[in-house]
N, CA, C, O and CB atoms as a CASP TS submission, in Angstrom:
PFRMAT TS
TARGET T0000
AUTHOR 0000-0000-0000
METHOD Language model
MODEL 1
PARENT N/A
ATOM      1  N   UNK     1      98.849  61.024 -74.696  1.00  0.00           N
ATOM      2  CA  UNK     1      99.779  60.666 -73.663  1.00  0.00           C
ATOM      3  C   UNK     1      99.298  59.352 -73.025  1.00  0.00           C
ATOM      4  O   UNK     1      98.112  59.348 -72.694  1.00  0.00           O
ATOM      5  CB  UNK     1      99.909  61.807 -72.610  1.00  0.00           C
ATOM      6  N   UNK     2      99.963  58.312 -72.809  1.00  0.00           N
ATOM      7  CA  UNK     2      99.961  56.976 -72.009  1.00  0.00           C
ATOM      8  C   UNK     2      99.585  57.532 -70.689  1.00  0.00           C
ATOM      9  O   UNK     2     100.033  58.538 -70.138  1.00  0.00           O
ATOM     10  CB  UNK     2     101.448  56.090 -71.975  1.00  0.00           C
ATOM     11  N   UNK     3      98.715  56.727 -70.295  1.00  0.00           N
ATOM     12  CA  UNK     3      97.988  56.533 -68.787  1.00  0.00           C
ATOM     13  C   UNK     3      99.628  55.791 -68.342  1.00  0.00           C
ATOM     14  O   UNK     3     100.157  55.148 -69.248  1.00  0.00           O
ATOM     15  CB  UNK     3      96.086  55.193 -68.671  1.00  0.00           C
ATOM     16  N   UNK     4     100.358  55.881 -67.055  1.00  0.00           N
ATOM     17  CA  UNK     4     101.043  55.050 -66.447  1.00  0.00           C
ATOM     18  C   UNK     4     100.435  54.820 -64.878  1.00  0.00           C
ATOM     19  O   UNK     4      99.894  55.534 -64.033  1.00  0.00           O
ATOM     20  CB  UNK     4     102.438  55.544 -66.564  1.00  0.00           C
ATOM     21  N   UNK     5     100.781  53.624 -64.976  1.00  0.00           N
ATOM     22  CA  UNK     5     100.151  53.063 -63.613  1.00  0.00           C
ATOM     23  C   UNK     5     100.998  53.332 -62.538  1.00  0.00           C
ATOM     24  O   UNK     5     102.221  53.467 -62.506  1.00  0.00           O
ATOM     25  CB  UNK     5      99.902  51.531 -63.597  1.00  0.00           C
ATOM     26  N   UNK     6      99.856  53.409 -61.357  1.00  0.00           N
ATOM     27  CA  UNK     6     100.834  54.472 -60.052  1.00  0.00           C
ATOM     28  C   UNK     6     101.947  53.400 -59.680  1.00  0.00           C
ATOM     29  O   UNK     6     101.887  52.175 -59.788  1.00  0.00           O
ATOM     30  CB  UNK     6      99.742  55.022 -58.211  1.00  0.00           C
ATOM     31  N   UNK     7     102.622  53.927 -59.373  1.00  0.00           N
ATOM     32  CA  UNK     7     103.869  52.534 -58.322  1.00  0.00           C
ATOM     33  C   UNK     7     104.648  53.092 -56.947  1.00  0.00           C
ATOM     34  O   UNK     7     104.974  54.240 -56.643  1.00  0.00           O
ATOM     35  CB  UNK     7     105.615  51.963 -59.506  1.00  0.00           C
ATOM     36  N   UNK     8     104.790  52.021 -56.349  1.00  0.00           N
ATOM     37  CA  UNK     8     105.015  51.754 -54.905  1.00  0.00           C
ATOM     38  C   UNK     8     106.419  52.241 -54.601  1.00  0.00           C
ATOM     39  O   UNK     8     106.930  52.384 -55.712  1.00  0.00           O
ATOM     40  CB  UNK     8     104.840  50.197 -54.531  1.00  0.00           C
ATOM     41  N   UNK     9     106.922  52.426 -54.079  1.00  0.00           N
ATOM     42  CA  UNK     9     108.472  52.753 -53.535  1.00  0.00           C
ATOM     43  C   UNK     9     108.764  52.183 -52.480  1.00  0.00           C
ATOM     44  O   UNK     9     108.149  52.786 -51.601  1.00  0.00           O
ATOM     45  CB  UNK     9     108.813  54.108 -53.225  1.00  0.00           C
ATOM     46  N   UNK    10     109.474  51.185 -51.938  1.00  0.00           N
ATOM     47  CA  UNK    10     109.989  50.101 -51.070  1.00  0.00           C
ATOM     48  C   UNK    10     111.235  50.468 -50.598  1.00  0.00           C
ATOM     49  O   UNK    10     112.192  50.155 -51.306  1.00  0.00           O
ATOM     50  CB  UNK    10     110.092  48.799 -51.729  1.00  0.00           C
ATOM     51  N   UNK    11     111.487  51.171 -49.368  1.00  0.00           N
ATOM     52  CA  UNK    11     112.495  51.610 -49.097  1.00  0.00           C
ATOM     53  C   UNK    11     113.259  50.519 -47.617  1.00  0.00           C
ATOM     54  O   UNK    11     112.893  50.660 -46.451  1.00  0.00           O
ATOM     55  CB  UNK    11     112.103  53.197 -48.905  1.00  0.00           C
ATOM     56  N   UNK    12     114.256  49.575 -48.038  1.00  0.00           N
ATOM     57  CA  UNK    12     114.783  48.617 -46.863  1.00  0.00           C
ATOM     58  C   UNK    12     115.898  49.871 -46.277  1.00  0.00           C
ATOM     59  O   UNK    12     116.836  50.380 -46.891  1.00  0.00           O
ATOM     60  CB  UNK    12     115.665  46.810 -47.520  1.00  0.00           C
ATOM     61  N   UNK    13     115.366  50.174 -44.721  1.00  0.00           N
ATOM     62  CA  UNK    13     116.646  51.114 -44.417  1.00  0.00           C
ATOM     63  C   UNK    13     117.787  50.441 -43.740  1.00  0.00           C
ATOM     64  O   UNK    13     118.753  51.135 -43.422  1.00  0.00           O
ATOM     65  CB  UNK    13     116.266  52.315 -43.484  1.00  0.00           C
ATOM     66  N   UNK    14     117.784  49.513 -43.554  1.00  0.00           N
ATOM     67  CA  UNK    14     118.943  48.655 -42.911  1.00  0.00           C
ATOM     68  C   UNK    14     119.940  48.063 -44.089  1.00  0.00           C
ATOM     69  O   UNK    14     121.146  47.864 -43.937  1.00  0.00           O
ATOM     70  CB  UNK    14     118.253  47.319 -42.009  1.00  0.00           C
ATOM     71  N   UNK    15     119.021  47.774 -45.549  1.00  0.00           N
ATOM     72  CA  UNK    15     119.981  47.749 -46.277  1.00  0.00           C
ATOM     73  C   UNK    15     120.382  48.747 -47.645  1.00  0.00           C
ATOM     74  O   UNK    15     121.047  48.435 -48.633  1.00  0.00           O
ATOM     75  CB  UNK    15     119.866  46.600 -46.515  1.00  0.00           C
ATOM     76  N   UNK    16     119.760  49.976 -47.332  1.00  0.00           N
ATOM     77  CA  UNK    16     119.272  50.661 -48.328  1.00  0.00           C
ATOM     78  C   UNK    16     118.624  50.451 -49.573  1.00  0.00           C
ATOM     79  O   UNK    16     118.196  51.395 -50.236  1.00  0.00           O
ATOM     80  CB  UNK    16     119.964  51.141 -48.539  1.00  0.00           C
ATOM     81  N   UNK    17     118.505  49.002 -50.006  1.00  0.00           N
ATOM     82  CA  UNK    17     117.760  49.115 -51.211  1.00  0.00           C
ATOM     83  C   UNK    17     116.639  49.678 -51.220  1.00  0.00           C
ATOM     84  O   UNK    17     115.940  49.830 -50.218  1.00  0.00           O
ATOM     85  CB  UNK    17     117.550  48.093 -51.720  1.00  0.00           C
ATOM     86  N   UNK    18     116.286  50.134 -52.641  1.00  0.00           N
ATOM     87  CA  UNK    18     115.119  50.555 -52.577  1.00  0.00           C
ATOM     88  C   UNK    18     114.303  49.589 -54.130  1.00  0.00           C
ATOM     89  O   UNK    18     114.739  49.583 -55.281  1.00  0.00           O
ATOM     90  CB  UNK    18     115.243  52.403 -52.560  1.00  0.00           C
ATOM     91  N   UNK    19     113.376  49.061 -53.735  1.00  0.00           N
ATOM     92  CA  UNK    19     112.462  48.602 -54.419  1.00  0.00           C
ATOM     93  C   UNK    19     110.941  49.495 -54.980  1.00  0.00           C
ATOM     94  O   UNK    19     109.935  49.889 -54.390  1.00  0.00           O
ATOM     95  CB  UNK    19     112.260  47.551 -53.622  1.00  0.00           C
ATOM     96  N   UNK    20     111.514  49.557 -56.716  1.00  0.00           N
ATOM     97  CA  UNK    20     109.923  50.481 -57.117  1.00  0.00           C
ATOM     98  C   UNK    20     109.351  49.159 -58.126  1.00  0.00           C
ATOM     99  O   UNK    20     109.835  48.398 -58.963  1.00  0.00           O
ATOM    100  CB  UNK    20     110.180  52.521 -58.332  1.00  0.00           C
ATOM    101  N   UNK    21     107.988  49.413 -57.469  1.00  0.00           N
ATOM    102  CA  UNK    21     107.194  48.613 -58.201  1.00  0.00           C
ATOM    103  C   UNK    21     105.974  48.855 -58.879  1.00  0.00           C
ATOM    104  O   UNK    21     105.289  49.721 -58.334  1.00  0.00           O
ATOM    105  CB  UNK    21     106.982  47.822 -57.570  1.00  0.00           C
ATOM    106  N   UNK    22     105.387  48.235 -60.140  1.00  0.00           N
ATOM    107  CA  UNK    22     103.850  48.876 -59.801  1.00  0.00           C
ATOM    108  C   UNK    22     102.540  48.485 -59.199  1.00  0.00           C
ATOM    109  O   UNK    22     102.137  47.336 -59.379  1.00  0.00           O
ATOM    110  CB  UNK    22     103.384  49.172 -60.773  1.00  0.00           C
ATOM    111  N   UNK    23     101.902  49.259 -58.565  1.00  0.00           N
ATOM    112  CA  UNK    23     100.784  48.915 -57.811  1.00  0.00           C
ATOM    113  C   UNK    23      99.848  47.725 -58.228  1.00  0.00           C
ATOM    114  O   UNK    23      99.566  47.714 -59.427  1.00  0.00           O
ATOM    115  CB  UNK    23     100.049  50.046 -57.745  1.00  0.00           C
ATOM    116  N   UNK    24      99.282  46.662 -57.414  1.00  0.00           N
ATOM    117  CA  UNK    24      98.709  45.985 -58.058  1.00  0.00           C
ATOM    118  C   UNK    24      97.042  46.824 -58.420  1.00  0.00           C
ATOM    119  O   UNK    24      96.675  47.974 -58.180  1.00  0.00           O
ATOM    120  CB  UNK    24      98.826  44.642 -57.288  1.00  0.00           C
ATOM    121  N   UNK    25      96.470  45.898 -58.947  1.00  0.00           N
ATOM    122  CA  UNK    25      94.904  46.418 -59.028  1.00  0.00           C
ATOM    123  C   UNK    25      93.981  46.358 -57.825  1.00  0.00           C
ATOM    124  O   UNK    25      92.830  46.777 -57.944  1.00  0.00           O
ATOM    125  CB  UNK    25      94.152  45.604 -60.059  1.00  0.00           C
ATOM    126  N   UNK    26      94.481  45.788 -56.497  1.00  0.00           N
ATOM    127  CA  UNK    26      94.205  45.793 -55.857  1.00  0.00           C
ATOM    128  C   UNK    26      94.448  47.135 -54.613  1.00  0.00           C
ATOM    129  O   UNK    26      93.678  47.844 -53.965  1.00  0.00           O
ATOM    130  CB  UNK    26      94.414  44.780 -55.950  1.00  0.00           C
ATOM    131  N   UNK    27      95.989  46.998 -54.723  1.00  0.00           N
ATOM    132  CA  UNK    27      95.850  48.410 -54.153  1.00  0.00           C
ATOM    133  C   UNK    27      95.322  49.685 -54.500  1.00  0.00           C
ATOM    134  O   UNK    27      94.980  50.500 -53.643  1.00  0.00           O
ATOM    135  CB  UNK    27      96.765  48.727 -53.974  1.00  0.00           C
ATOM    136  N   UNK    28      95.228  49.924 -55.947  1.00  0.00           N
ATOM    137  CA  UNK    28      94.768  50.611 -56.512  1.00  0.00           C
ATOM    138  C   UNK    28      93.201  51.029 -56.110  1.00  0.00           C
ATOM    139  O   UNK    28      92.788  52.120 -55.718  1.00  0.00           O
ATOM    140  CB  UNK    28      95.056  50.152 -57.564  1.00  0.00           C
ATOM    141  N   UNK    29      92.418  49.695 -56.361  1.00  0.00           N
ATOM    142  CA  UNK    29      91.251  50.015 -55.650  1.00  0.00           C
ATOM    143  C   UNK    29      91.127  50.606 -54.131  1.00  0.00           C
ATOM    144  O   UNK    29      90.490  51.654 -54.031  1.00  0.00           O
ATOM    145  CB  UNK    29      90.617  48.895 -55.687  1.00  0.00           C
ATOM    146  N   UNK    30      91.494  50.225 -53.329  1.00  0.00           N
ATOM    147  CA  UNK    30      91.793  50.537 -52.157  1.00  0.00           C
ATOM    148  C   UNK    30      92.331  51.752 -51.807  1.00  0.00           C
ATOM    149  O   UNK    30      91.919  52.331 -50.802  1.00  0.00           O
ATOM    150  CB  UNK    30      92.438  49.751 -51.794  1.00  0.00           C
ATOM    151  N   UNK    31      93.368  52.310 -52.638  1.00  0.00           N
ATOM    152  CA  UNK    31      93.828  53.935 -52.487  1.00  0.00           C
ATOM    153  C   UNK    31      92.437  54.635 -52.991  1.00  0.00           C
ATOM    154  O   UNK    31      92.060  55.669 -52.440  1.00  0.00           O
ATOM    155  CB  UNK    31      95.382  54.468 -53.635  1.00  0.00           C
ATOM    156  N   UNK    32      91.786  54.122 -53.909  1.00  0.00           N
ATOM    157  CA  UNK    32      90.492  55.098 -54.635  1.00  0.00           C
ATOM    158  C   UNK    32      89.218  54.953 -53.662  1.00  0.00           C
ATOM    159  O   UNK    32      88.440  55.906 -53.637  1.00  0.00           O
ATOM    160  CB  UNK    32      89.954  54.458 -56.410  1.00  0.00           C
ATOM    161  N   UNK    33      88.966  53.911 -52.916  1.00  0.00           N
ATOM    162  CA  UNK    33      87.623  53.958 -52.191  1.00  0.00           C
ATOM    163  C   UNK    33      87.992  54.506 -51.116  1.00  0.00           C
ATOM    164  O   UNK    33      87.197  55.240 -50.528  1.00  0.00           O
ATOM    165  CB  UNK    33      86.862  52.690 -51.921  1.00  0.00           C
ATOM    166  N   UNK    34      89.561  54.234 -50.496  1.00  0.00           N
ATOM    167  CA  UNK    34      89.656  55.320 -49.108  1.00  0.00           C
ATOM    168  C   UNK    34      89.604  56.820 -49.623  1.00  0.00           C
ATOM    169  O   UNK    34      89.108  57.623 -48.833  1.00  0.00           O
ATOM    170  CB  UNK    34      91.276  55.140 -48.157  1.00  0.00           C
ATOM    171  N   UNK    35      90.107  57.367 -51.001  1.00  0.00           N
ATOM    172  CA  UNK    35      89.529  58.579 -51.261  1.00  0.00           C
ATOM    173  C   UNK    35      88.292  59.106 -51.742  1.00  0.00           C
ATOM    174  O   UNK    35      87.975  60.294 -51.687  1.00  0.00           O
ATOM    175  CB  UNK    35      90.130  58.958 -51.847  1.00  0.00           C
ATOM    176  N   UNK    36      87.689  58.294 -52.156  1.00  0.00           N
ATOM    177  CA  UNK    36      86.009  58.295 -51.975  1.00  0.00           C
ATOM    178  C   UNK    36      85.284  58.284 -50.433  1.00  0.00           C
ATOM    179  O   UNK    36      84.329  59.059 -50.484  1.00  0.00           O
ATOM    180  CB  UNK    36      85.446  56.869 -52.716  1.00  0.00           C
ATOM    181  N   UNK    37      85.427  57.569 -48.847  1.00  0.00           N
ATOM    182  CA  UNK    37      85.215  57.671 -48.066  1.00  0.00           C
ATOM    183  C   UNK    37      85.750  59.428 -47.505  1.00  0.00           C
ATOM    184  O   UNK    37      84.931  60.194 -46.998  1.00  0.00           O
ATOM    185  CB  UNK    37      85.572  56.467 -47.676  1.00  0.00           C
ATOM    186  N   UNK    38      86.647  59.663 -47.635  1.00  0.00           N
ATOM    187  CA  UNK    38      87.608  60.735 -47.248  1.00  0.00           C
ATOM    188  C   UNK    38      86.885  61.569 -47.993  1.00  0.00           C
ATOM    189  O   UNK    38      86.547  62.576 -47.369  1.00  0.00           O
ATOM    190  CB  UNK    38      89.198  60.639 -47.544  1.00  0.00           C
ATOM    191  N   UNK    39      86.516  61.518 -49.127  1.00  0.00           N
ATOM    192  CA  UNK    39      85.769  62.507 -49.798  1.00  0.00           C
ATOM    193  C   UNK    39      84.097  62.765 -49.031  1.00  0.00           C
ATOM    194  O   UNK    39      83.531  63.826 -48.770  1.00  0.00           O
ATOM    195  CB  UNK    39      85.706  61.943 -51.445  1.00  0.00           C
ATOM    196  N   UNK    40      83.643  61.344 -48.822  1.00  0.00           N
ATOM    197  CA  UNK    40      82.345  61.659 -48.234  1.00  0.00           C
ATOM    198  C   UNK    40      81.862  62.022 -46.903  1.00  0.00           C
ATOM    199  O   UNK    40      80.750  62.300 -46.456  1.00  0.00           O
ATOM    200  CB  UNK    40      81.748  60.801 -48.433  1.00  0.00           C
ATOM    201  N   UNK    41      83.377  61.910 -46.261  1.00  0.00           N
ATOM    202  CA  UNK    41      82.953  62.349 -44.953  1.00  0.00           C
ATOM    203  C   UNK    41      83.753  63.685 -45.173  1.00  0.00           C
ATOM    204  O   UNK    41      83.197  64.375 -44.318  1.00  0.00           O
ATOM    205  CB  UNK    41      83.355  61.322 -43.556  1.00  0.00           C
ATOM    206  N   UNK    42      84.650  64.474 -45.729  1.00  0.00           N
ATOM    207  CA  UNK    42      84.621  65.926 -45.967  1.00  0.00           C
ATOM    208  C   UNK    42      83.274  66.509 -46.464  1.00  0.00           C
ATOM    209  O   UNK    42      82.900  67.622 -46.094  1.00  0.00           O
ATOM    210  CB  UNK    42      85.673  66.257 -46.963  1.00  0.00           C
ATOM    211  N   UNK    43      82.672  65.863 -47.170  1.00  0.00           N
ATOM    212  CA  UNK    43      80.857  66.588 -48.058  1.00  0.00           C
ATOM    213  C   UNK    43      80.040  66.358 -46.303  1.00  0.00           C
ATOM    214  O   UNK    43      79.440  67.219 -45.659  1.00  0.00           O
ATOM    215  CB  UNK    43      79.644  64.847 -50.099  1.00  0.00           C
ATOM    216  N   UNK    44      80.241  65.266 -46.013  1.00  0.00           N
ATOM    217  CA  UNK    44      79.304  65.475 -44.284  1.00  0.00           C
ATOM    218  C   UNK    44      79.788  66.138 -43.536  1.00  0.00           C
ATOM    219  O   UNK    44      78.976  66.339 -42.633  1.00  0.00           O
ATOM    220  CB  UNK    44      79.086  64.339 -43.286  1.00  0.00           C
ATOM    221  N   UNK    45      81.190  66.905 -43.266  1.00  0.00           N
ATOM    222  CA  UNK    45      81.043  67.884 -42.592  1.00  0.00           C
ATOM    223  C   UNK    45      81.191  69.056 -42.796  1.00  0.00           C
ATOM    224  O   UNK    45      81.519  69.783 -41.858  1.00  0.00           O
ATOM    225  CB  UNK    45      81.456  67.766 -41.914  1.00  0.00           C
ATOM    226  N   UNK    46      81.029  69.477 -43.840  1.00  0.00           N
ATOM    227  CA  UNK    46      80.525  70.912 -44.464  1.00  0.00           C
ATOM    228  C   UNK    46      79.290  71.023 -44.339  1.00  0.00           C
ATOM    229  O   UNK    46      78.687  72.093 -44.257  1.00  0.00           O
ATOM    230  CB  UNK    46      80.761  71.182 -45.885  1.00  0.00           C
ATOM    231  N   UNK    47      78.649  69.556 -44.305  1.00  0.00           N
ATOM    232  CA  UNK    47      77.010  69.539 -44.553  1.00  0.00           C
ATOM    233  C   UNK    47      76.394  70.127 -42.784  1.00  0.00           C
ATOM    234  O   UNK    47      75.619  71.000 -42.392  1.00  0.00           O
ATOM    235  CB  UNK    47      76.345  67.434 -45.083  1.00  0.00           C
ATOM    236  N   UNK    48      77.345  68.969 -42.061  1.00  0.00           N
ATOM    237  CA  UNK    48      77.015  69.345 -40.678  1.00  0.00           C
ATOM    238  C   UNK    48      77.212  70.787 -40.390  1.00  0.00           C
ATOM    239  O   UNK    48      76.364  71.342 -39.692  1.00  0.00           O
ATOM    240  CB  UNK    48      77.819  68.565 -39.729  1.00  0.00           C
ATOM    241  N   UNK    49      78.375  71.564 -40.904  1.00  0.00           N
ATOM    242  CA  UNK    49      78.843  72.943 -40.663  1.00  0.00           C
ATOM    243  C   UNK    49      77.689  74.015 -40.986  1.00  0.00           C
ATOM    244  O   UNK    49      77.267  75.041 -40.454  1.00  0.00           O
ATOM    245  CB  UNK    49      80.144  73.220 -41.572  1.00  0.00           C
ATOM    246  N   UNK    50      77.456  73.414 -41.889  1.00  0.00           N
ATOM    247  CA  UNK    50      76.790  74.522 -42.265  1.00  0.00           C
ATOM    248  C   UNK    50      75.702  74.771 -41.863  1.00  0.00           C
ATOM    249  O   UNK    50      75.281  75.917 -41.706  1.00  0.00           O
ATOM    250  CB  UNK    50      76.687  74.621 -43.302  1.00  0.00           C
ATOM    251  N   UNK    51      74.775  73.247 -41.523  1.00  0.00           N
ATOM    252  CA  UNK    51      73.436  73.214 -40.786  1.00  0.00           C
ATOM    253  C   UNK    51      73.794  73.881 -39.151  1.00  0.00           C
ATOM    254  O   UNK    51      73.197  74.891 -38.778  1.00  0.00           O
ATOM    255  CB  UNK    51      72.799  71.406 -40.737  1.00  0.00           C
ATOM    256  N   UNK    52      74.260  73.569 -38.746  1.00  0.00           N
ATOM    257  CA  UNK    52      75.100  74.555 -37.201  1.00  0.00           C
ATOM    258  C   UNK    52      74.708  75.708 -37.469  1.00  0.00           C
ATOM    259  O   UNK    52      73.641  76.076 -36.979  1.00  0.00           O
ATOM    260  CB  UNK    52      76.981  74.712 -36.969  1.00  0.00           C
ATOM    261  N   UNK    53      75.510  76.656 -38.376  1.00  0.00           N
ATOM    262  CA  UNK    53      75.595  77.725 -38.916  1.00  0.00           C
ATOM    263  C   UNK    53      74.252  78.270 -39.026  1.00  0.00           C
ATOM    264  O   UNK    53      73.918  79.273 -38.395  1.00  0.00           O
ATOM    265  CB  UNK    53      76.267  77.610 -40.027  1.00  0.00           C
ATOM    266  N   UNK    54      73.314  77.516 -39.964  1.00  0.00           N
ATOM    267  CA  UNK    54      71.979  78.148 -39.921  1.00  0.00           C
ATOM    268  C   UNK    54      71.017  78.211 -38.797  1.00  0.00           C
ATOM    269  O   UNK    54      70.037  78.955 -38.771  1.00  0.00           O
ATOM    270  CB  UNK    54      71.329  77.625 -40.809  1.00  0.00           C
ATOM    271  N   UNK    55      71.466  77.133 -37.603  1.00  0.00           N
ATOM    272  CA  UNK    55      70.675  76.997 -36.816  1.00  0.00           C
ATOM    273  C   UNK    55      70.958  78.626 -35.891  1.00  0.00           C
ATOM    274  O   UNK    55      70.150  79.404 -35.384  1.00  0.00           O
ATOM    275  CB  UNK    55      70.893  75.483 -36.141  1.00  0.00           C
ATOM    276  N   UNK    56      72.432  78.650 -35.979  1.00  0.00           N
ATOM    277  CA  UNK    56      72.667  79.461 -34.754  1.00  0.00           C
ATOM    278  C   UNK    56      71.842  80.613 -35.487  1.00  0.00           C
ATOM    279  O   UNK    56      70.911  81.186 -34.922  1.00  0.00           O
ATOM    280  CB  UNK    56      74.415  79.787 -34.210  1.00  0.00           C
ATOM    281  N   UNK    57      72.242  80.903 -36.756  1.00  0.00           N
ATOM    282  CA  UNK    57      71.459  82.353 -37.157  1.00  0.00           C
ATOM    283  C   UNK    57      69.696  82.269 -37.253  1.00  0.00           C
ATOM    284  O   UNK    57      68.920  83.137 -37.654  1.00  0.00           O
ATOM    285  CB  UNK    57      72.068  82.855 -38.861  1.00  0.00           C
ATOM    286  N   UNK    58      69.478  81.243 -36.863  1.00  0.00           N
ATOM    287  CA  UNK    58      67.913  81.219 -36.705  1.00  0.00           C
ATOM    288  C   UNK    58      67.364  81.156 -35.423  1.00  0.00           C
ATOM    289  O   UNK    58      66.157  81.310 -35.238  1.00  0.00           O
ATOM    290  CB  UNK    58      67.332  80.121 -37.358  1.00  0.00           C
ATOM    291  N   UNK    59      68.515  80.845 -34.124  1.00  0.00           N
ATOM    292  CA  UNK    59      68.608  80.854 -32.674  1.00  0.00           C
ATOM    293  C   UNK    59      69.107  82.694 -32.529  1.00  0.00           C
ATOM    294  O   UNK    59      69.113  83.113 -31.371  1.00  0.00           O
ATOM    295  CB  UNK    59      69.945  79.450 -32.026  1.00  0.00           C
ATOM    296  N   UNK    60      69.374  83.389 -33.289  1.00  0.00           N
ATOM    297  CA  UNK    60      70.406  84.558 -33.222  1.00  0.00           C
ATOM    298  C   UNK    60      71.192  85.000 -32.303  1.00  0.00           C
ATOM    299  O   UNK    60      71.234  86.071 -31.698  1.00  0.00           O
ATOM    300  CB  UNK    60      69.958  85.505 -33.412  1.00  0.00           C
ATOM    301  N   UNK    61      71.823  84.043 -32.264  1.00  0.00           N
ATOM    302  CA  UNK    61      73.541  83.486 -31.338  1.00  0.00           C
ATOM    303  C   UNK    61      74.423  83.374 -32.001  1.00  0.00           C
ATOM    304  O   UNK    61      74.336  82.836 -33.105  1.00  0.00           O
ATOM    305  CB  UNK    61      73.764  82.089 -30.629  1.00  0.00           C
ATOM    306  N   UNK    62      75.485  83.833 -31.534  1.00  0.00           N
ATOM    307  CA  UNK    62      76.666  83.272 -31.747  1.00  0.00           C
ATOM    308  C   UNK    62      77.064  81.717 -31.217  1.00  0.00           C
ATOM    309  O   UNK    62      76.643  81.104 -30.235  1.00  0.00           O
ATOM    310  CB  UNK    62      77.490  84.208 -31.216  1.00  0.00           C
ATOM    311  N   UNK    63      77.898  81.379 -32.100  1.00  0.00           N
ATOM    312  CA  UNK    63      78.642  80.349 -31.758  1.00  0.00           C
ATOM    313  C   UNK    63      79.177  79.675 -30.201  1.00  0.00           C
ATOM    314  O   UNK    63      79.037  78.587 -29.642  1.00  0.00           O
ATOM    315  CB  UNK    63      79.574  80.698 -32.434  1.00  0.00           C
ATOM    316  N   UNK    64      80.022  81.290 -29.794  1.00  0.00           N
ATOM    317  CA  UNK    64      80.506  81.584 -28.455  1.00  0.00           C
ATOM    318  C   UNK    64      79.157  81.710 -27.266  1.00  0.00           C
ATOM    319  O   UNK    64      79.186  81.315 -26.100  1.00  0.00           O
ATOM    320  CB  UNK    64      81.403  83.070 -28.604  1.00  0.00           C
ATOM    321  N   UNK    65      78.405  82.155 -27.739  1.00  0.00           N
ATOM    322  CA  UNK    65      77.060  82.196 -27.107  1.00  0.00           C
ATOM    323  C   UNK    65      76.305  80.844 -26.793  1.00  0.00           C
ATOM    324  O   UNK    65      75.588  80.642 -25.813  1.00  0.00           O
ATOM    325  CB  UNK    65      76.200  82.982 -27.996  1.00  0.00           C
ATOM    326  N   UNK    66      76.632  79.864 -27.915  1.00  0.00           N
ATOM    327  CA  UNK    66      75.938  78.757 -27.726  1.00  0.00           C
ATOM    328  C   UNK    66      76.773  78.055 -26.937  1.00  0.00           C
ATOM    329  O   UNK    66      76.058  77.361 -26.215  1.00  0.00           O
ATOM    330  CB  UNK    66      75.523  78.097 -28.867  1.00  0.00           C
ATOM    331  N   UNK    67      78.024  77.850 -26.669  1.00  0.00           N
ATOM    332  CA  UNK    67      78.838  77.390 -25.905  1.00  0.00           C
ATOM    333  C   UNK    67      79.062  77.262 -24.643  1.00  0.00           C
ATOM    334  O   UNK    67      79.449  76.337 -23.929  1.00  0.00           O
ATOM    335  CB  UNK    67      79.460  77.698 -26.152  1.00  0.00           C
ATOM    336  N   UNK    68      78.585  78.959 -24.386  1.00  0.00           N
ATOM    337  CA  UNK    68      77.672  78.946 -22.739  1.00  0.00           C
ATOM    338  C   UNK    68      76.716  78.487 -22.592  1.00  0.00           C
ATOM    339  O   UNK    68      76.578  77.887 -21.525  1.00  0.00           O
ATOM    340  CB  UNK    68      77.232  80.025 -22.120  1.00  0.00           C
ATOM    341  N   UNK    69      75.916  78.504 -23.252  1.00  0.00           N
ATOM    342  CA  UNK    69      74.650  77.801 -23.077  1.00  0.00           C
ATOM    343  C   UNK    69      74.731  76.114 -23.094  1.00  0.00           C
ATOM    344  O   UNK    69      73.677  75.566 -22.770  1.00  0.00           O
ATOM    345  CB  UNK    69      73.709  78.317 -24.246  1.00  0.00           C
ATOM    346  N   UNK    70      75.665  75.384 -23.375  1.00  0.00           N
ATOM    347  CA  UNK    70      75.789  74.581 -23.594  1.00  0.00           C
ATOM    348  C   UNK    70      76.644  73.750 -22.421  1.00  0.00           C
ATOM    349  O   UNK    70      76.398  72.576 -22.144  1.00  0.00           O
ATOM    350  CB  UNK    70      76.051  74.768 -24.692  1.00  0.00           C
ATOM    351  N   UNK    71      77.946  74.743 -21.616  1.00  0.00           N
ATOM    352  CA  UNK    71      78.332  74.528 -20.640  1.00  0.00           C
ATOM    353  C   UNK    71      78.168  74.480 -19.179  1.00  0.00           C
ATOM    354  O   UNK    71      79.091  74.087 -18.467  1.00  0.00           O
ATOM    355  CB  UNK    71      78.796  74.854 -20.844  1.00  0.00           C
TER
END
């Protein structure tokens, strides 16, 4: 099966045309490193979550518990 390259959809609402195009290589890059960032800050906060998580069960608190303590 052919790889097809992603493309754009250009919608003028004042005159309805709609313009499809395909993406340059530039945007392309740019859609892929903002989902690489987006990806690495979802892996940092599972990472953060979870270190929380162990702390409280090594504090043996709850969450809600630490919250008072915190307020």
């Amino acid at each position: 099966m052919a790889k097809t390259k992603p493309t754009i959809k250009i919608h003028n609402v004042e005159t309805g045309e709609i313009i499809e195009r395909d993406m340059t290589t530039e945007e392309i890059l740019e859609i892929e490193a903002k989902a690489e960032k987006d990806a690495q800050l979802k892996a940092e906060a599972e990472a953060k979550a979870e270190a929380k998580a162990a702390l409280l069960e090594q504090l043996g608190i709850t969450e809600e518990q630490a919250k008072l303590l915190l307020s």
